[in-house]
C-alpha positions as CSV (number, residue, x, y, z in Angstrom):
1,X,0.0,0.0,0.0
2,X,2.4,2.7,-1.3
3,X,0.1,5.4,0.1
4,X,1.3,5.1,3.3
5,X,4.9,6.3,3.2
6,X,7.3,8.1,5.5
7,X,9.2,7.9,8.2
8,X,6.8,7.4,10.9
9,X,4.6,4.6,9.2
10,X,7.9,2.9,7.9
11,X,8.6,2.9,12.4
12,X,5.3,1.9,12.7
13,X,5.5,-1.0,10.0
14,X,9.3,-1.9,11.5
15,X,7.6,-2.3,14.8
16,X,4.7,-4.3,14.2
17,X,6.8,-6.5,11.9
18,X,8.5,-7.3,15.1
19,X,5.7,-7.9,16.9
20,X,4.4,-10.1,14.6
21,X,7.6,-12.0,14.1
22,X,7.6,-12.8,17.8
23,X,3.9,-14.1,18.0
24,X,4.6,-16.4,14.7
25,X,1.9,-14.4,13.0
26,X,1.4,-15.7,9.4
27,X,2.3,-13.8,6.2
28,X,-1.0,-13.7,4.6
29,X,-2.5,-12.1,8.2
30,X,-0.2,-9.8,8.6
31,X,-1.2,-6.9,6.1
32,X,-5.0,-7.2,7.4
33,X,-4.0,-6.5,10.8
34,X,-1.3,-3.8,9.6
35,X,-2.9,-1.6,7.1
36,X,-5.7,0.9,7.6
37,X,-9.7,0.0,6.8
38,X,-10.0,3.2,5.5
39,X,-8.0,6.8,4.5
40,X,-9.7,9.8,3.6
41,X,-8.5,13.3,2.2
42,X,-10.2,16.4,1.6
43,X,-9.9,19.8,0.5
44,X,-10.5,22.5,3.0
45,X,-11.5,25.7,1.4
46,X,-11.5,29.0,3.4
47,X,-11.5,32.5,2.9
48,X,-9.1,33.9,4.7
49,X,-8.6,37.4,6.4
50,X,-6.8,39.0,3.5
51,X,-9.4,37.7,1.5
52,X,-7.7,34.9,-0.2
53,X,-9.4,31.9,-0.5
54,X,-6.6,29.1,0.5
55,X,-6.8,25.1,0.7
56,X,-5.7,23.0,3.2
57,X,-5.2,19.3,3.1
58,X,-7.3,17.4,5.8
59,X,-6.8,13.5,6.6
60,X,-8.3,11.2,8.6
61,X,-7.7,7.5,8.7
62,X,-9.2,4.6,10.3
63,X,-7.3,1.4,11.2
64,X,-9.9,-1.1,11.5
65,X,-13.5,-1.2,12.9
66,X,-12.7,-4.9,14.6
67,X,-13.8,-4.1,18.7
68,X,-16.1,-1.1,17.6
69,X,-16.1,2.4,16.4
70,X,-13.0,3.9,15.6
71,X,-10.9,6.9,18.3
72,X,-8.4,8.8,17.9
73,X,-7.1,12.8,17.5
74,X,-6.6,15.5,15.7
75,X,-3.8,16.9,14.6
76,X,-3.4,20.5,13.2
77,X,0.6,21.1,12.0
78,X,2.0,22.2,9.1
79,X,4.0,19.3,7.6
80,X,1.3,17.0,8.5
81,X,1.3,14.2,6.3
82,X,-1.0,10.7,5.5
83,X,1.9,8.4,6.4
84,X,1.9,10.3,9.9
85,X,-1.9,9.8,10.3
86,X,-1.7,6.5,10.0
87,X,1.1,5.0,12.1
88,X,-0.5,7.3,14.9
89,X,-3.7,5.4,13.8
90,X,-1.8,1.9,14.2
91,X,-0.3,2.6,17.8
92,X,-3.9,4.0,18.5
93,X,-5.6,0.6,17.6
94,X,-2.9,-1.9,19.9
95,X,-3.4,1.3,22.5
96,X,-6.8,0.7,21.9
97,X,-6.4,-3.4,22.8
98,X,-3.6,-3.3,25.1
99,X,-5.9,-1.1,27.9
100,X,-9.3,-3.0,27.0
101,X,-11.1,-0.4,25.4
102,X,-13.8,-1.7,23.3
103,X,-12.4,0.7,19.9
104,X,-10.5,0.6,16.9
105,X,-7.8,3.4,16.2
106,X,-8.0,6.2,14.1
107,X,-6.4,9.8,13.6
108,X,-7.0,12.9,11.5
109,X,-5.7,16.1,10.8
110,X,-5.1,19.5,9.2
111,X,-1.3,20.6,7.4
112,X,-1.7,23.9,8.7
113,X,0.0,25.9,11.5
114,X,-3.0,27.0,13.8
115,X,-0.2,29.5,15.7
116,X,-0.7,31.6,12.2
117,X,-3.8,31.4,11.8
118,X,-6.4,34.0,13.6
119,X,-9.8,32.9,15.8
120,X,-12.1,33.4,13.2
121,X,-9.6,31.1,10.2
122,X,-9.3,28.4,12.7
123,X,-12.5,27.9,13.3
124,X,-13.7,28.3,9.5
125,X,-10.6,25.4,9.6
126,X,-12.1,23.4,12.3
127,X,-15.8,23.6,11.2
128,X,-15.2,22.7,7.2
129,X,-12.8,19.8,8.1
130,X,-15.5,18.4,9.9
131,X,-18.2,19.3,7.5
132,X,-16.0,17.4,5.4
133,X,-15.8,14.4,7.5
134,X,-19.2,13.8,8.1
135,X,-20.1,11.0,5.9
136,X,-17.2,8.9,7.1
137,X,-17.7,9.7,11.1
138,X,-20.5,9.2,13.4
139,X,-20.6,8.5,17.4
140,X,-20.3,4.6,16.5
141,X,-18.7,4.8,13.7
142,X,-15.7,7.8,14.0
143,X,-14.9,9.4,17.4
144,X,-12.8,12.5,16.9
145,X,-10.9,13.9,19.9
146,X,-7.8,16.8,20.3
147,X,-4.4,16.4,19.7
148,X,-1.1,18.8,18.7
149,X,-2.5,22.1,17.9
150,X,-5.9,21.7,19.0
151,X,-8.0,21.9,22.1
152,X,-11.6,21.9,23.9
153,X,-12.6,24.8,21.6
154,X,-11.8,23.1,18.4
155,X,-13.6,20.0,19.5
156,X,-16.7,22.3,20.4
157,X,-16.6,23.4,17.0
158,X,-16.5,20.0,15.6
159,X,-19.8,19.0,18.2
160,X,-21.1,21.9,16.9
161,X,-21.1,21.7,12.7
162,X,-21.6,17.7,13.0
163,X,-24.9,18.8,15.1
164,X,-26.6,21.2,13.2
165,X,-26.4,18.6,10.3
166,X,-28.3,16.0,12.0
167,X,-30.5,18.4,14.0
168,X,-29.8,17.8,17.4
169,X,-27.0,17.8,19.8
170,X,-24.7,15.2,19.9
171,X,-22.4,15.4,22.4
172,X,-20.8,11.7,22.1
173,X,-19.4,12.8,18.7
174,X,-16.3,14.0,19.7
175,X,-14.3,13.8,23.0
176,X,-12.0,16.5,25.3
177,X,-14.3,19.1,24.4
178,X,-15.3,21.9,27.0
179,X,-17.8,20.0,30.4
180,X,-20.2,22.9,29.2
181,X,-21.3,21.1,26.3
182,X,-20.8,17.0,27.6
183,X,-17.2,16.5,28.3
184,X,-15.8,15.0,31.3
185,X,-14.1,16.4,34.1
186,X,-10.6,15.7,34.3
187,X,-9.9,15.0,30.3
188,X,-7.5,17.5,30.0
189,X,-5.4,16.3,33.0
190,X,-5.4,12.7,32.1
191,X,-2.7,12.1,29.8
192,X,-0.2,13.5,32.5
193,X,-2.1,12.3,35.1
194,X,-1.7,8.8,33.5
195,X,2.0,10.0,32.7
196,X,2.5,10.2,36.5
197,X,0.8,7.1,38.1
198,X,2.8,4.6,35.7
199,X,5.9,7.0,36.7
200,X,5.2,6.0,39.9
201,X,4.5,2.4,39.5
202,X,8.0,2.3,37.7
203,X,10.0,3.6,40.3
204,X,8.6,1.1,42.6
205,X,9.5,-1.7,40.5
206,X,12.5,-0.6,40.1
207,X,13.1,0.0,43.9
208,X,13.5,4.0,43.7
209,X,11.1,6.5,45.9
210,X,9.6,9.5,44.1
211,X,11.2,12.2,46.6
212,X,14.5,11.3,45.9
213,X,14.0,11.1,42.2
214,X,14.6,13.8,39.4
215,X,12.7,14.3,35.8
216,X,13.7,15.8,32.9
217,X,9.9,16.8,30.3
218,X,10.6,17.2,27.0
219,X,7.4,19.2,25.8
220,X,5.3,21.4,27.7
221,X,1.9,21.6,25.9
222,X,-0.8,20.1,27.6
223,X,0.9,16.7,28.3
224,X,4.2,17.6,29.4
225,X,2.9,20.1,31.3
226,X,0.3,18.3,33.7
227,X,2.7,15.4,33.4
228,X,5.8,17.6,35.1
229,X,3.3,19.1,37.5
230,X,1.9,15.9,38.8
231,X,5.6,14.6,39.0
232,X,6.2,17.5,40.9
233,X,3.5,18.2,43.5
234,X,2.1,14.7,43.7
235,X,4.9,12.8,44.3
236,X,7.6,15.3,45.2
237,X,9.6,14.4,42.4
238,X,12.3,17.3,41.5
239,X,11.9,18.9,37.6
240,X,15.5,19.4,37.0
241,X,14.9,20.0,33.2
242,X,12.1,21.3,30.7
243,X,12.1,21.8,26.4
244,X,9.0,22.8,24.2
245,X,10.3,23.4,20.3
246,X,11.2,27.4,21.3
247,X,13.5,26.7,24.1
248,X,15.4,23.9,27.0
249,X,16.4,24.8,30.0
250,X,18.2,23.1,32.6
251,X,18.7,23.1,36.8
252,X,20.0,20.6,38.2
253,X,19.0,22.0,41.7
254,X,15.3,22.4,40.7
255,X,13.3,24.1,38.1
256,X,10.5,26.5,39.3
257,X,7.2,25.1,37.6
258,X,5.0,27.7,39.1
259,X,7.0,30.8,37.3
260,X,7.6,28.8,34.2
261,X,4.1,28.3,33.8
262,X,3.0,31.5,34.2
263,X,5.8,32.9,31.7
264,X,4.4,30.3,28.9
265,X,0.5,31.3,29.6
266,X,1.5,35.4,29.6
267,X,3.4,34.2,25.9
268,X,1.3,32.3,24.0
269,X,1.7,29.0,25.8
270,X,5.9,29.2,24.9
271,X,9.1,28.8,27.0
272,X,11.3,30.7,24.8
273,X,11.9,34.1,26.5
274,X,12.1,32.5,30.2
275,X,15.7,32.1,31.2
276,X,19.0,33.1,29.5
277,X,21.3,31.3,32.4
278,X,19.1,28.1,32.6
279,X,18.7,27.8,28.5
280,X,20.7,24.8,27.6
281,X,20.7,22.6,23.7
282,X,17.3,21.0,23.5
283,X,19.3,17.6,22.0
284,X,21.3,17.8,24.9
285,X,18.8,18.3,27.2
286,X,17.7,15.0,26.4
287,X,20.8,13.4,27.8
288,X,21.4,14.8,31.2
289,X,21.5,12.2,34.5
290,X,17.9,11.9,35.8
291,X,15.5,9.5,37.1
292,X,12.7,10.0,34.9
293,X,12.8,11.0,31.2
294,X,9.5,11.8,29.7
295,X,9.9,12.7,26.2
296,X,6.0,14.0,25.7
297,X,6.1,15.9,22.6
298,X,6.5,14.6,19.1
299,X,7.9,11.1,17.4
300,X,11.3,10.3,16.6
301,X,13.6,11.9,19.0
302,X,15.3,9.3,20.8
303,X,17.5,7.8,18.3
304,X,20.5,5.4,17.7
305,X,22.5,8.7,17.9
306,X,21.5,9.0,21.4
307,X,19.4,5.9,22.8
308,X,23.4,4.6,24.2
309,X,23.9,8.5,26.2
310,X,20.7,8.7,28.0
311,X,21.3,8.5,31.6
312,X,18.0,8.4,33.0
313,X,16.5,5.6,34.9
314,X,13.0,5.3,33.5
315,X,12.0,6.4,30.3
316,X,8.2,7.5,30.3
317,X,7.2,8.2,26.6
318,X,4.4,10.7,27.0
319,X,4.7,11.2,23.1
320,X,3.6,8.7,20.1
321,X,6.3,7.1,19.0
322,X,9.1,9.1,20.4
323,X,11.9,5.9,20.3
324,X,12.9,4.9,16.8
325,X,13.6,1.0,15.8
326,X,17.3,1.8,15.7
327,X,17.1,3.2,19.0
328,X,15.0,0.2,20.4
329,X,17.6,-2.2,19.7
330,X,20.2,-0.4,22.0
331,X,17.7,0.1,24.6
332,X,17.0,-3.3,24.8
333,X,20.6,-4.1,25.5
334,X,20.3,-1.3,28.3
335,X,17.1,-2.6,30.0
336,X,18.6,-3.4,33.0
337,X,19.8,0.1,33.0
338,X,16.8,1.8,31.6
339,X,13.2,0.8,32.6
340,X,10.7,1.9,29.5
341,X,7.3,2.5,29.9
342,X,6.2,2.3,26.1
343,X,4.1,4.8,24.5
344,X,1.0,3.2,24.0
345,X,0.8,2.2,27.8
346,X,2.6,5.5,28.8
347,X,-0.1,7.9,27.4
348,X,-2.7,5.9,27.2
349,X,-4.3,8.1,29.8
350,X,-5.9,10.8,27.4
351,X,-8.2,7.6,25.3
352,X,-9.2,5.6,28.2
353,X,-11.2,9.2,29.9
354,X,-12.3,9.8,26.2
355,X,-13.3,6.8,26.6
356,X,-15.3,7.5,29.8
357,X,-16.1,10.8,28.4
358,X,-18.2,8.8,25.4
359,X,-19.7,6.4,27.6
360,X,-21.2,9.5,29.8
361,X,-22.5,11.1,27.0
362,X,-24.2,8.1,25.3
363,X,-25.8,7.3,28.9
364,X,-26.3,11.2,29.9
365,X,-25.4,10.5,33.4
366,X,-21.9,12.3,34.5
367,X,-19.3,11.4,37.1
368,X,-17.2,13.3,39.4
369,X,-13.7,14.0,38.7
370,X,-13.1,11.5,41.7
371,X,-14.7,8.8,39.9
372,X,-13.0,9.6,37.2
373,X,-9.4,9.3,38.4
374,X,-10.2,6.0,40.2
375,X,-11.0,4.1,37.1
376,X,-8.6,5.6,35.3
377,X,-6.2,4.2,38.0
378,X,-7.4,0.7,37.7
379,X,-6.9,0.7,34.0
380,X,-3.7,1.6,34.3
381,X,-2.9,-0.7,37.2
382,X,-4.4,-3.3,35.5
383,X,-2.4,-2.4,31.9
384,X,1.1,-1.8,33.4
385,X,0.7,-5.3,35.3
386,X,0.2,-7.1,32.3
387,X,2.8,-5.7,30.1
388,X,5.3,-6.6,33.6
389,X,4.0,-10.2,33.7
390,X,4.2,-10.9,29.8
391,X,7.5,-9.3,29.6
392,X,8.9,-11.7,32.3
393,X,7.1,-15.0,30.7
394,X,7.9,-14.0,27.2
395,X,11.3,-12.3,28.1
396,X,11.3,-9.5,26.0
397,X,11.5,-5.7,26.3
398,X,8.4,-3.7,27.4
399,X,7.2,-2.5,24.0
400,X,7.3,-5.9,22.4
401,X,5.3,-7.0,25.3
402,X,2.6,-4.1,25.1
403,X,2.4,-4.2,21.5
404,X,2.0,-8.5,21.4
405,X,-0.5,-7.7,24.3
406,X,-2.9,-5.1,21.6
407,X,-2.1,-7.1,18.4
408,X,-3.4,-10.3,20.2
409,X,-6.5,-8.9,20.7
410,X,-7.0,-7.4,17.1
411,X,-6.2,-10.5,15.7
412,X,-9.0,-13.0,17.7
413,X,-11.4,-10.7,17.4
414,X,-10.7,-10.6,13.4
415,X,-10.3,-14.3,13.5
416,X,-13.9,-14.9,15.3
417,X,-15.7,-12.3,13.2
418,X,-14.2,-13.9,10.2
419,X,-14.0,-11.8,6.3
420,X,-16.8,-10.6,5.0
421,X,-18.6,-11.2,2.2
């Protein structure tokens, strides 16, 4: 399927090719459980403030429709790309499976920068990529939720347009929009929340306490930033290090969360501008003794070029796909060095409350934020204790484990259902 090129679905291909190499997985099965049900592209026409009338390119792919309907982001950014949308579809899908939600993956997006664009462009944006999508979505078909470079206001735009085409509200068609209009308390948080627990669940196993431990956070947009809070005030753990793509800096006494934070909301959500005696390389950033690494911002940053220099203890991957193949295979020589938390257990947070956030809207009955966080705690428990135990009976590293652990349980359930016609 030549459509799907590129770097990150060639990682995404590599991996699973792994994956299905250790399960024995036959030939002939291998490019049904691989390749996407379904990729869409559209043209999105808007007229913009000058009064030009520009297209973007919108995408949105579905990996397979196996468990149920479809979930998954999306993703405004300007070299956005098909191949992109659907390796993060893939990982979505054994994300999906590996934490027992009853969905298939899938991922969209806009090339576009939404930083460039003003209010009223990115929600004519917003609204005709979802006017777009309509006849290939629906709240059991397609579940749309946020991602890079959108938020709760684009996803109330998307409730919104897919609404006043079928006449009614429906909530349950997107997730991680605003509680106002049907979301769920505690959906923004959970990704770092998520982050945080299985942090902490790894420094156990691993026989560290959180107090005495440091963390270096490789993005601060909504992930990285909950996640280094949470690390910080919930467990005491000491942020010695922060990066977003404008600037890195670097303390090893201590960073101060509370002032960075209010720098990056007074400037448009940015670090650059904070600190000229803390600013420090962001590649090298990524290599300075700590505890916890959590690289939580885009794919394809820890490489072979420096997988053998990191010199943390745990590596949380907040991001999707943040470790590359080559990488991998040095890491695995490192893993009693390195613990990994892989990325589809590690910020699997942010689907499994979408998740919860669907299910309330379908039943219309809400639940607290308390009630929240406690099942998404048992997921997780539940999730990391797996990938532990089938890492030690299988003995292999923790991402073949997650990812044999999702593709499992794509294949019976395609094996059971059979092909149809």
């Amino acid at each position: 399927m030549d459509i799907y090129s590129g770097p990150v679905f060639d990682m995404a291909r590599q991996q699973f090719g792994i994956v299905a190499d250790h399960l024995a997985i036959p030939d002939n099965e291998r490019g049904r459980l691989l390749y996407p049900k379904r990729a869409v592209a559209v043209a999105i026409p808007v007229n913009m403030d000058d009064g030009r009338t520009r297209i973007f390119t919108g995408y949105r792919v579905q990996h397979h429709l196996t468990l149920g309907p479809t979930k998954g982001g999306t993703r405004f950014a300007p070299r956005l790309e098909l191949g992109e949308v659907a390796a993060l579809a893939v990982w979505m899908s054994w994300k999906c499976a590996l934490v027992g939600l009853p969905y298939g993956g899938a991922k969209g997006g806009v090339a576009c920068d939404p930083r460039a664009l003003s209010k009223r462009e990115l929600e004519a944006v917003s609204r005709r990529y979802m006017q777009e999508m309509i006849p290939f979505v629906g709240p059991h078909t397609d579940i749309m939720a946020p991602d890079m470079g959108t938020n709760e206001q684009v996803m109330a735009w998307f409730m919104d347009t897919y609404s006043m085409f079928q006449g009614h509200a429906v909530a349950e068609i997107v997730t991680g929009k605003p509680v106002a209009v049907g979301g769920t308390v505690g959906r923004r948080e959970a990704t770092g929340r998520g982050i945080a627990y299985l942090v902490a669940r790894a420094l156990e196993t691993v026989g560290l306490k959180s107090v005495e431990a440091t963390a270096i956070v490789q993005g601060f947009g909504n992930v990285g930033s909950v996640a280094a809070a949470t690390l910080a005030r919930r467990m005491g753990v000491k942020v010695i290090g922060l990066a977003d793509h404008t600037a890195a800096y670097y303390d090893p006494n201590g960073l101060p969360l509370d002032a960075i934070a209010a720098h990056a909301g007074a400037y448009g959500g940015v670090l650059a501008g904070w600190s000229k005696e803390a600013s420090i390389d962001a590649n090298t950033l990524l290599t300075q003794p700590c505890t916890v690494l959590v690289p939580a911002a885009v794919e394809q940053v820890i490489t072979e070029k420096n997988a053998g220099q990191l010199k943390c203890r745990i590596l949380a991957e907040g991001a999707n796909g943040p470790t590359t193949p080559g990488a991998d295979a040095i890491l695995n020589r490192r893993q009693d060095e390195i613990f990994v938390i892989p990325d589809i257990l590690c910020n699997s947070g942010g689907v499994i409350v979408s998740y919860f956030e669907w299910v309330q809207d379908l039943q219309q009955l809400f639940w607290t934020e308390t009630e929240v966080n406690h099942r998404l705690e048992q997921i997780l428990e539940t999730a990391f204790r797996q990938v532990a135990r089938r890492g030690r009976n299988d003995g292999v590293p923790n991402r073949i484990a997650a990812m044999a652990l999702g593709v499992e349980k794509v294949r019976a359930g395609k094996q059971l259902r059979g092909l149809f016609p």
